[in-house]
N, C-alpha and C positions, 0 to 999 in steps of 0.2 A: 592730391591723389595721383598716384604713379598713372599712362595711361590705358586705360583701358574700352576696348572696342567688342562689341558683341560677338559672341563667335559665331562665325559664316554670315556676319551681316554683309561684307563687300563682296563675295561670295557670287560673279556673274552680275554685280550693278554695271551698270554702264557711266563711265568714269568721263568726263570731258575734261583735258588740263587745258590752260593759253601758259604756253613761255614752258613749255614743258622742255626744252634741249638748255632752259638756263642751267645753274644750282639751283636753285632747291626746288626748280622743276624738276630736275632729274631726280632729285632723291624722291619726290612723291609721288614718282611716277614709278618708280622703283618699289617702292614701300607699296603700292594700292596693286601693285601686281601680285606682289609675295602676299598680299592678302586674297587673291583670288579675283580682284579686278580685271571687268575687260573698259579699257584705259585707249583712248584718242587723245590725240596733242595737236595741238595747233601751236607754231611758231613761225620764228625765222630760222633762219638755219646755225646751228649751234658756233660759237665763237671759240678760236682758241689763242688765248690771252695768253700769255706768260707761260702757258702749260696748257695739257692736251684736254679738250671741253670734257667735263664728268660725262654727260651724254654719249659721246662717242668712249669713252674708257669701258662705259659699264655696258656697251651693248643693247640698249635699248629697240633698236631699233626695228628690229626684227620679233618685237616680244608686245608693241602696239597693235591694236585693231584697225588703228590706222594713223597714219604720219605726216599728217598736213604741214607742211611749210607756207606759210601767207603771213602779209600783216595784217595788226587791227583794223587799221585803213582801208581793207577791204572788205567793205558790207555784203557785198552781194557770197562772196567765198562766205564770210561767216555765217552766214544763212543758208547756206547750201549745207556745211555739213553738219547744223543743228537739224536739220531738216530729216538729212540722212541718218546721222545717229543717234537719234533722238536720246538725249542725255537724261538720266536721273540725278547725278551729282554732277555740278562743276564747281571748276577751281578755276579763279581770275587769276592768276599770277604774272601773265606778259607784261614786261613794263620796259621804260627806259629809268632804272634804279641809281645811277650815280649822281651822286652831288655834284661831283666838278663838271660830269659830261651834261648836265643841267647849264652850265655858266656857259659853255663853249656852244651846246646847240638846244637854245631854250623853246625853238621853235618844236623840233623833235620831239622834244619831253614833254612839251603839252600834247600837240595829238595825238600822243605812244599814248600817254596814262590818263588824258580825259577823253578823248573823242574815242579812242581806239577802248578805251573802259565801256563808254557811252554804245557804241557797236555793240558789245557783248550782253549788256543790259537790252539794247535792242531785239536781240534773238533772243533775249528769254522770253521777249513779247510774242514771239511765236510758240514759245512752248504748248502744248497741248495734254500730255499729261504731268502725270507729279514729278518735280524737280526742285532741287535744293541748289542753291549757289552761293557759294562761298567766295567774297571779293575780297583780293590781299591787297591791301593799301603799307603802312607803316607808321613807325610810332613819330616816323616827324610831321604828323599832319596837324599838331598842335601848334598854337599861336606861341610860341616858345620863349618865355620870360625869365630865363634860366633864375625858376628858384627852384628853393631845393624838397618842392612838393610833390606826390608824383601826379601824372597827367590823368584824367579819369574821363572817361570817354563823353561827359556831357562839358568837359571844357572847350572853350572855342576852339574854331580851326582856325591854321595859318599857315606861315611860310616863307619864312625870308627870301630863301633863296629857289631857284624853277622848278626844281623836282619836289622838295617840301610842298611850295605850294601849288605843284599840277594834284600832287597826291592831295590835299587837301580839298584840291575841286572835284575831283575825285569821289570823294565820299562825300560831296554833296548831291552828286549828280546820282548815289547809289541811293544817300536817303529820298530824293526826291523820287527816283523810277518806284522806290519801295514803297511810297507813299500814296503815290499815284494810280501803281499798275498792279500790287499783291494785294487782292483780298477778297470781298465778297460784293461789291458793286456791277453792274452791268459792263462800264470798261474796263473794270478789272478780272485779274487770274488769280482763284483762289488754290489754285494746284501750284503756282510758283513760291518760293522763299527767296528771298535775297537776305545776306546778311554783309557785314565789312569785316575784316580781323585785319588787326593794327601790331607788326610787331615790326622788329627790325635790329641791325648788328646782330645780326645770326653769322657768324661763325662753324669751321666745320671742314672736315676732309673734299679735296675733290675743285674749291671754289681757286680761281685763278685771273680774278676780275682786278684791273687795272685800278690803283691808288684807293684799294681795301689794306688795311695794316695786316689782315693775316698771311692775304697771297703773298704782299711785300715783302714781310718777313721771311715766310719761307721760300721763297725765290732768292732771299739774301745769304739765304743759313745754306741752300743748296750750293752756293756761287763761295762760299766763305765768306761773306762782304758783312759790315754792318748793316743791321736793317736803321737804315731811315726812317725819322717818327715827326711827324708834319705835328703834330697838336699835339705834346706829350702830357699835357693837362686836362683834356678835354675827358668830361666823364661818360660813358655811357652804359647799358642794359646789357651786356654781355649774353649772348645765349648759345646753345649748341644750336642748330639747326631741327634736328629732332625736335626739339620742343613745341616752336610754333607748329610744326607739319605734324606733330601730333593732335596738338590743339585743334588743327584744322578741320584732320581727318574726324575726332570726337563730336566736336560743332555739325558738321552736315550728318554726322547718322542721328546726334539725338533733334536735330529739329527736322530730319527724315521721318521719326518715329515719333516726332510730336512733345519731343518731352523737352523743349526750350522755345522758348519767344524769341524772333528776329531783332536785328539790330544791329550794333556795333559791339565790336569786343576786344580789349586789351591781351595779348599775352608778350608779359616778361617774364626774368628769370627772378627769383629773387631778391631783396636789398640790396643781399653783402655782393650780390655779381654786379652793382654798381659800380662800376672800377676806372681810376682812369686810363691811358691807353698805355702810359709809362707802365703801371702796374700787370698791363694784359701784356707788354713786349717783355718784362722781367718777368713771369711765368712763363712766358713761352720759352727763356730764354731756363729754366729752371730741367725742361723737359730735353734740348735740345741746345749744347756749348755754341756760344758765337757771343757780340758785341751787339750794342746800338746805337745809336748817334741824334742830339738832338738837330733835326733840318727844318725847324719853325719859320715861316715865313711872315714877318708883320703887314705884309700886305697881298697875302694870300685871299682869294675871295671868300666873305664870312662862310663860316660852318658855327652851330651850335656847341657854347661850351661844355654844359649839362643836360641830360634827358634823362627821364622816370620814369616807367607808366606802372600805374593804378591799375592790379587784375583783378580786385575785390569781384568783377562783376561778372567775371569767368568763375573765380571760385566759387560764388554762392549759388547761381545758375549754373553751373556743371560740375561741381566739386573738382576744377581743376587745379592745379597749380604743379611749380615745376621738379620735375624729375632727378636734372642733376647740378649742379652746384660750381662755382666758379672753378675752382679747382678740376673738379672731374670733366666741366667743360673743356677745359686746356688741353686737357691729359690726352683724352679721345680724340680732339681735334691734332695735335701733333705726332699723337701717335700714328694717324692715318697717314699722313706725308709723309713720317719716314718709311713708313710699312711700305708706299708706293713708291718710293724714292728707290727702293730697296728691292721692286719688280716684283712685289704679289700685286693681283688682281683688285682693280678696284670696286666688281661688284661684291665678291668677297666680301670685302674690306667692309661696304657698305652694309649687306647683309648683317655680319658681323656685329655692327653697332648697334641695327634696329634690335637686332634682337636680346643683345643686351641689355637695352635702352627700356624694351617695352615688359622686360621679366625686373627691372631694377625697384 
């Protein structure tokens, strides 16, 4: 089902994001405003990698209720402005997201995405009226046995490598708060929800994050150069970025209005966006003229050959499923770079997609 959101439901909620200055913080932070959100962030301060951070492109700043910069690490801030803003929706998204920068600083990526996860879950322990949270985890929180099944949210967790498995602890620390501290018991809050949403290889205008194949690529095709492709075999979930953040946004209003049971939840794109990355740099290369070079290293630190996930359990619980299609993913996602390459505006731009995205 294409997505669809109540009309005037965000309408003056009060929105809490973490990692809101990342990608696709910015985009949801974007997207819950043009819905009539009033929208807080909590980050660090936005990074500009390779290219200028989407956060600062699209002007945000100025369009928050308020703009905290802190880390997870810091309990007492995070309580301070749950306190003040008293949230009805949150979105967990701050994290430390890359594989490699997993290998080089493992200590980081554990306190970033479990203790600094654990923090947040902490302050909902303070909530006092109704609120809904929504924690983004990733689809590599599976114990990964590259077959060719897809993953369904009661298969074990794991993680070869730091980030996989901080994320993996991750959502054990989310089922446990959830188990613990939401419901109808004297130590519990029957006013909180926690859920996890698992997706990940999101793709998309705006992202400029170090040793992702889309930035690479297009940081290549700008430069003229060949894009570089580290695992040209490796398969993954291809998705636009809209997708999960729509998913997301749909998840906290219908278990805002009671009409979904908490828990964990899968969003991919469909089968055939199973692709592997050879096949995602020759469509990009479809959209946009240039070369690409195979740069495999055999002793590169492991990454996953193959990943799937199983959304049976979003589509039957939400009628969800996804919007647009490997193809139309590509399209959109490089059409945005050259548009900006090209000096149109990047909220435009973004603008632009939702709303394509959410009449498609």
């Amino acid at each position: 089902m294409p997505f669809n959101s109540h009309k005037g439901f965000w309408k003056g909620k009060r929105v809490w994001i973490s990692g809101h200055t990342g990608f696709k913080g910015s985009w949801l932070a974007l997207w819950l405003l043009h819905l009539g959100a009033i929208v807080e962030g909590y980050a660090l301060d936005p990074i500009d990698d390779g290219g200028p951070s989407l956060f600062n492109s699209l002007g945000l700043e100025t369009d928050l209720a308020f703009d905290q910069r802190g880390d997870l690490l810091d309990l007492e801030l995070l309580l301070n402005r749950f306190k003040s803003f008293k949230p009805q929706i949150v979105f967990h998204l701050a994290a430390q997201p890359l594989v490699k920068r997993g290998y080089r600083e493992p200590l980081l990526t554990w306190n970033t995405n479990v203790i600094g996860t654990c923090h947040v879950l902490e302050a909902l322990r303070k909530i006092e009226d109704r609120c809904v949270a929504v924690m983004v985890t990733t689809d590599k929180v599976y114990e990964n046995r590259e077959w060719d099944y897809a993953y369904r949210e009661s298969d074990p967790l794991g993680g070869h490598d730091p980030y996989s498995s901080s994320k993996a602890a991750a959502e054990i620390a989310i089922a446990s708060w959830r188990s613990s501290f939401c419901g109808d018991l004297k130590h519990q809050q029957s006013q909180v929800r926690v859920l996890s949403a698992r997706a990940g290889n999101v793709i998309g205008g705006g992202d400029w994050a170090e040793n992702r194949i889309v930035p690479d690529a297009v940081r290549a095709l700008i430069n003229s150069k060949p894009i570089g492709v580290r695992s040209p075999r490796s398969i993954r979930p291809w998705q636009h970025v809209l997708e999960p953040l729509g998913a997301y946004i749909q998840l906290a209003e219908m278990v805002y209005e009671n009409e979904v049971v908490s828990g964990a939840f899968n969003f991919g794109p469909d089968r055939n966006s199973n692709r592997t990355v050879k096949e995602l740099v020759e469509e990009i290369l479809s959209s946009w003229s240039g070369s690409w070079i195979d740069q495999s290293d055999p002793d590169a630190p492991h990454e996953a050959l193959r990943l799937d996930l199983s959304t049976d359990r979003a589509f039957h619980q939400m009628r969800w499923s996804p919007t647009w299609n490997f193809q139309v993913t590509i399209s959109e996602t490089i059409n945005w770079y050259k548009r900006f390459h090209d000096g149109e505006s990047a909220r435009k731009l973004c603008i632009d997609q939702i709303e394509r995205f959410t009449k498609a």
